[in-house]
Legacy VTK file of the C-alpha trace (Angstrom):
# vtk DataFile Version 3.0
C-alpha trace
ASCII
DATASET POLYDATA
POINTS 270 float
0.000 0.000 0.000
1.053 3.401 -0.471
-0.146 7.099 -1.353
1.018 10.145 -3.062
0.005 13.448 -2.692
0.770 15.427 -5.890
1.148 19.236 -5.799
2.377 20.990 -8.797
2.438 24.538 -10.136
2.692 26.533 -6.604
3.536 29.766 -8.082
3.961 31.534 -5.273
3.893 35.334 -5.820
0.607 34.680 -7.460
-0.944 32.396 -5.163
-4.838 32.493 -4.125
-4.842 34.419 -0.613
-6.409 32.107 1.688
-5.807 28.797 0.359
-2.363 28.000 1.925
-3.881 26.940 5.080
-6.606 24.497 3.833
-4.052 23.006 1.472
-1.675 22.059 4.983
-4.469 21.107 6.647
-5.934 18.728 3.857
-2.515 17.417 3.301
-2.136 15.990 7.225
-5.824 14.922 7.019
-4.980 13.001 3.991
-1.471 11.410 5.559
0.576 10.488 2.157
3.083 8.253 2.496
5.420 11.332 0.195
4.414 14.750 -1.220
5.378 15.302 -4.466
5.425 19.275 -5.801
5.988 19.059 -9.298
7.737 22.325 -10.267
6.399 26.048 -10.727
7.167 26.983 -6.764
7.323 30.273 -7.627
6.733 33.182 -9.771
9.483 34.412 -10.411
12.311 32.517 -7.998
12.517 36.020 -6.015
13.395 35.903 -2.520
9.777 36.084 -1.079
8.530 33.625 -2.685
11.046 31.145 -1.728
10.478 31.956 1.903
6.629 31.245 1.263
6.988 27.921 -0.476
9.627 27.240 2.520
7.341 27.763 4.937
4.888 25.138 2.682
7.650 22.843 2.490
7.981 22.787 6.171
4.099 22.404 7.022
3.638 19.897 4.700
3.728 16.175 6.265
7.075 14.489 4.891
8.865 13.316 2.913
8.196 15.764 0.458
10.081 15.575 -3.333
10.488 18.408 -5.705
11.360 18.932 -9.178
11.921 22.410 -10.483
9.734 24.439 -13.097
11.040 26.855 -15.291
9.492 29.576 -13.492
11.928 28.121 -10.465
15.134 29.629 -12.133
15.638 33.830 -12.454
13.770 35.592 -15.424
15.064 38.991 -14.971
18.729 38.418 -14.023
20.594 36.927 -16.823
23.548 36.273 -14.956
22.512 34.022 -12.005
20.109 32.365 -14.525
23.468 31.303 -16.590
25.722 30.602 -13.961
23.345 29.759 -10.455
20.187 29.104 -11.936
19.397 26.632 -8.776
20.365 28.075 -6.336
17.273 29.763 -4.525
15.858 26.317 -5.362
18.291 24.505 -4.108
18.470 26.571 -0.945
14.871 25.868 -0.050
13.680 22.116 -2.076
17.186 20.768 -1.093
20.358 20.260 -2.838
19.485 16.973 -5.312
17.585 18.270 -8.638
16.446 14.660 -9.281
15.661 13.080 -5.588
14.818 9.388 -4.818
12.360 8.943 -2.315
11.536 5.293 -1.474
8.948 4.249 1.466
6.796 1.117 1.265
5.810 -0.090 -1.889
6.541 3.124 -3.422
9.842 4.339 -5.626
9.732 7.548 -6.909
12.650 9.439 -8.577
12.273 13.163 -9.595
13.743 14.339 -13.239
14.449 17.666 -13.785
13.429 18.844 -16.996
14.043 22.731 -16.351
16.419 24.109 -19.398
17.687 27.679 -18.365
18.735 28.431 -21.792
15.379 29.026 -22.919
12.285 30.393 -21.407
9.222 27.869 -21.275
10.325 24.835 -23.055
11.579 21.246 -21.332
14.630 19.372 -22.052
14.690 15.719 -21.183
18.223 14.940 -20.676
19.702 11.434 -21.493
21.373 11.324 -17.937
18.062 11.906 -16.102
16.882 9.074 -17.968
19.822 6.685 -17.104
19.568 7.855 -13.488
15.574 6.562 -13.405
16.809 3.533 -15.044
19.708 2.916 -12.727
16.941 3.134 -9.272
13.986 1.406 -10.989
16.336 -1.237 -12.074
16.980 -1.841 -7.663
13.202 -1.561 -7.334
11.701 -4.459 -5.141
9.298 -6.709 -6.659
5.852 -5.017 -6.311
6.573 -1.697 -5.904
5.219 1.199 -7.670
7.716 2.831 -9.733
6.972 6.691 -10.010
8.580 9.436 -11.983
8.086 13.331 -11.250
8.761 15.952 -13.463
7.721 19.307 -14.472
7.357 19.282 -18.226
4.309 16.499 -19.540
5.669 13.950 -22.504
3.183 15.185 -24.363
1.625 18.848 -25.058
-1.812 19.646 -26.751
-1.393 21.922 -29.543
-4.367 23.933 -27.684
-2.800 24.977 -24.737
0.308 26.948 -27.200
3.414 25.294 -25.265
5.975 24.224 -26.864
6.813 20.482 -26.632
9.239 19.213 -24.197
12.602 18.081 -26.254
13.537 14.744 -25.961
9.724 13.878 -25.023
9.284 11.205 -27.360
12.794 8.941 -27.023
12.377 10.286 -23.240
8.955 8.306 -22.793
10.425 4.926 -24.654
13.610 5.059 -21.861
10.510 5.669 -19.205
8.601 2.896 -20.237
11.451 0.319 -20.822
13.102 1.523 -17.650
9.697 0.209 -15.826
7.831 3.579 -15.054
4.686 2.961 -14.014
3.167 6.454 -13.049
4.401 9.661 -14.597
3.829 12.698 -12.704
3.677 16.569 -13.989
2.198 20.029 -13.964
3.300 23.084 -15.796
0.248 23.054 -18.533
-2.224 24.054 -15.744
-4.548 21.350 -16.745
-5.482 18.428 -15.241
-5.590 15.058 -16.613
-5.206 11.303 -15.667
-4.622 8.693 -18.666
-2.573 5.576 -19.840
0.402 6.752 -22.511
2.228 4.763 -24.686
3.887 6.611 -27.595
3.431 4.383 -30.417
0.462 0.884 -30.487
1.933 -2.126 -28.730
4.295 -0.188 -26.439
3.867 -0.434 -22.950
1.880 1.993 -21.203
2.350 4.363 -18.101
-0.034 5.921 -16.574
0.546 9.792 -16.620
-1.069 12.136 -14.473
-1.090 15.666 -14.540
-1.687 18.367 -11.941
-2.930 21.675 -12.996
-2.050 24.397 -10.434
-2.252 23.978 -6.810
-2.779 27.291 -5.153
-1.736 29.871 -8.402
-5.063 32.588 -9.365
-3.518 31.754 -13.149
-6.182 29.413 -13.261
-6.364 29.335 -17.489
-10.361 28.258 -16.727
-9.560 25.535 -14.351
-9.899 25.178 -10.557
-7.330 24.841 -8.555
-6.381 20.964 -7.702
-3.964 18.192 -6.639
-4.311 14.577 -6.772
-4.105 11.708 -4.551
-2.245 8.906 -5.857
-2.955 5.310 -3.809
-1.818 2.233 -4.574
-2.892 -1.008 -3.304
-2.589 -4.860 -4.278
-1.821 -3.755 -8.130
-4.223 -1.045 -8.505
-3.735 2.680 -8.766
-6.535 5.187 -7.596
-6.211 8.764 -8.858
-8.059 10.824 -7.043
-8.685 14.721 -8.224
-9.365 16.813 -5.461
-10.671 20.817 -6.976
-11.583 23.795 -5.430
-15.107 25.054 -6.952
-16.002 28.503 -7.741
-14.336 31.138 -5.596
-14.647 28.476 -2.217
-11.161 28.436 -0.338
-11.367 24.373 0.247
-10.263 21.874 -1.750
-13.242 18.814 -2.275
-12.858 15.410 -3.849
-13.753 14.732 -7.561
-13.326 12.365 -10.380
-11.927 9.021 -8.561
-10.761 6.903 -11.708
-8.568 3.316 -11.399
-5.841 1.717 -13.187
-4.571 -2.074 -13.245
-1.968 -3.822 -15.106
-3.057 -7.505 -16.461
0.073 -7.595 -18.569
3.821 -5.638 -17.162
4.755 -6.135 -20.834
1.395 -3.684 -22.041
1.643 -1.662 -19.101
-1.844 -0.273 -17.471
-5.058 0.528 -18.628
-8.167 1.767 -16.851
-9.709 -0.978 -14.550
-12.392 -2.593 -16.651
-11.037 -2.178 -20.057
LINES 1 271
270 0 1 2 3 4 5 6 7 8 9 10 11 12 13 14 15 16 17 18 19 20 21 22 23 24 25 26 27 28 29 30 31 32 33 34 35 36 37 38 39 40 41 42 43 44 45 46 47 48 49 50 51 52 53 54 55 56 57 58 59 60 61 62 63 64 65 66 67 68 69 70 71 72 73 74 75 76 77 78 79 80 81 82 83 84 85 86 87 88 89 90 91 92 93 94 95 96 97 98 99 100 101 102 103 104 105 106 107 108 109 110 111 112 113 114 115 116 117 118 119 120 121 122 123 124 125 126 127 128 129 130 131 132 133 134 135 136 137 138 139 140 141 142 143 144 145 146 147 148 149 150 151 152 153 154 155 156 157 158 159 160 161 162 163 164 165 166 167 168 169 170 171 172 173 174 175 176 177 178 179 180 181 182 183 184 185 186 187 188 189 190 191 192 193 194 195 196 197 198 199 200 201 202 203 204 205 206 207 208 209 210 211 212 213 214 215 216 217 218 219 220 221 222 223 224 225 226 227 228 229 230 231 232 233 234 235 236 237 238 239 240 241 242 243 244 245 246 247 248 249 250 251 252 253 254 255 256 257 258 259 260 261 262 263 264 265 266 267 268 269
């Protein structure tokens, strides 16, 4: 058994006023087994808005794993964003870009896919991908192997970002490296769905937050998810806020088994 609690697209510096506290408090009522925050804890990486998503950090019940976003690394000051581009991240999400958290029948490994040299686009690097294979390769038998990053593998041509590089040969490593859940944000939008990038491959199931506690809503609600896993089968849980309401309530429970490790997983009934 285990559960995740995914968080993704903070934004501090733009966050709703009010919500910090119910998100806490929902979090220890909850009791995940690890936090994930996938990317986006901030604006614009400025000093105040670490200090807010440290104080998060800190509330939250532990472990908690991050991945940076690209709005974790300086916009406006070209020369820490060439030569320390981590470093307010690092002094507040800890030093490792790509973390390994294991507890229970959970594994999950965070990837950076944060590119300084550009703006809004991902890069996912081969290295990241032999460092998931390398842990998922010690993974015991049974255990859930999870991967959080910022950047989705793949990007709707509605929502006008530009596709992560290295998506495509980047999901094939996933998937023959043993990923079974993807995690990610950045798109504001949420979504839940087996992936497998070409008919016969096997699939993961990736999950996307939209954004946690940002008012850059993009005409969504704020919302996290609630990852459980139990005897082979994965519950995603969406849990929204609705309207202008300053709570977060449960919606859209959906669950995902794997009959085959070779074809990956598939919605339970299908």
């Amino acid at each position: 058994m285990g559960r995740v609690l995914h968080l993704s697209d903070l934004h501090f510096g733009t966050e709703r006023a009010g919500l910090v506290k119910p998100l806490t408090a929902l979090a220890h009522r909850l009791r995940p087994d690890v936090v994930v925050i996938s990317g986006d804890l901030t604006q614009r990486a400025l000093a105040p808005q670490w200090a807010a998503a440290a104080r998060l950090i800190a509330a939250l019940p532990g472990p908690v794993l991050c991945v940076p976003g690209n709005h974790d690394v300086p916009l406006y000051n070209p020369v820490a964003r060439l030569f320390w581009p981590w470093r307010g991240y690092r002094a507040v999400a800890g030093p490792d870009l790509e973390p390994v958290v294991e507890t229970g029948d959970l594994l999950v490994v965070g990837v950076n896919t944060t590119d300084p040299c550009v703006w809004q686009r991902g890069k996912l690097r081969p290295a990241s991908l032999r460092h998931v294979a390398q842990v998922f390769a010690r993974a015991r038998p049974g255990q859930l192997r999870v991967v959080a990053l910022h950047h989705p593998l793949t990007t709707p041509p509605e929502t006008g970002k530009t596709p992560m590089k290295g998506a495509d040969a980047g999901s094939e490593a996933l998937a023959r490296a043993g990923a079974d859940v993807i995690l990610s944000g950045h798109l504001h939008l949420w979504a839940a769905a087996p992936f497998a990038l070409r008919k016969g491959a096997r699939s993961m199931l990736c999950v996307q937050a939209g954004t946690t506690l940002s008012s850059r809503l993009r005409g969504e609600d704020n919302d996290l998810n609630v990852i459980d896993f139990d005897q082979g089968l994965v519950t995603v849980t969406r849990w929204r806020t609705v309207g202008d309401q300053l709570d977060y309530t449960s919606d859209n429970v959906t669950r995902y088994q794997q009959d085959n490790a070779d074809m990956g997983w598939g919605r339970q009934g299908e």
